[in-house]
C-alpha positions in Angstrom: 0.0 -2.7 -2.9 0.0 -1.3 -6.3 1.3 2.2 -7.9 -0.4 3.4 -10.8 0.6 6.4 -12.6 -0.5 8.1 -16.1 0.2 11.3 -17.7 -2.5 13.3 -18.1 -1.5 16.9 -18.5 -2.2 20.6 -17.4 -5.9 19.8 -18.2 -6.5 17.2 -15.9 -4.8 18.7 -12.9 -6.6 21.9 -13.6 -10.0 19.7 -13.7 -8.9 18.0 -10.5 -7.9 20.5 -8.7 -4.2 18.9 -8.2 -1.1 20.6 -7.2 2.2 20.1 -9.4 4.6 18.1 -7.7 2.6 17.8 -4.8 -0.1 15.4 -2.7 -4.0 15.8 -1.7 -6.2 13.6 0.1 -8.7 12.2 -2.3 -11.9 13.9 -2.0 -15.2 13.5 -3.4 -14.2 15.4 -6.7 -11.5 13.3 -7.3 -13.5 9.6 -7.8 -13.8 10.3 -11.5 -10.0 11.1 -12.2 -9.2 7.4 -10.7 -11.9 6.0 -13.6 -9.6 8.6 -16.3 -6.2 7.2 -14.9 -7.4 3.6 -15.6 -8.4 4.1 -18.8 -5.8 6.3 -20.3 -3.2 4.9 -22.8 0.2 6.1 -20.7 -1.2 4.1 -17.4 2.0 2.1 -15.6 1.5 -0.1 -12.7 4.5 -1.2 -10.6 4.1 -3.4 -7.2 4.5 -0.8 -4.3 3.1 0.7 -1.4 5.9 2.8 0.9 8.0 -0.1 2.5 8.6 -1.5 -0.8 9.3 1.9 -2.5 11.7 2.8 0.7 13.8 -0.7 -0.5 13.8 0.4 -4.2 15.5 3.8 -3.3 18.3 2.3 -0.5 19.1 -0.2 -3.4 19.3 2.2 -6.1 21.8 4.1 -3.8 23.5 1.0 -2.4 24.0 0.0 -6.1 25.7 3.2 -7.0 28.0 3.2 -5.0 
């Protein structure tokens, strides 16, 4: 699993339909905006998927402590 983020701006989530802060399931109209996020220059990728995102937040609290 892999987490890829980028930031975009108002303009894209405008273009895409996409709410602040929140999720969609990936529709039809949103293929292109995958092709934009792979391309664009502030693109991160960090191994993930939920499990391992779950572990990173109990062991950023554990640490705190």
């Amino acid at each position: 699993m892999l987490d890829v983020a980028a930031h975009l701006g108002k303009e894209a989530m405008d273009k895409y339909d996409l709410p602040y802060g929140g999720a969609v399931l990936a529709e039809e109209k949103h293929k292109p905006l995958f092709t934009e996020i792979m391309k664009h220059p502030t693109l991160v990728t960090t191994a993930g998927g939920s499990a391992l995102n779950t572990v990173r937040c109990a062991n950023v609290r554990f640490l705190s402590q």
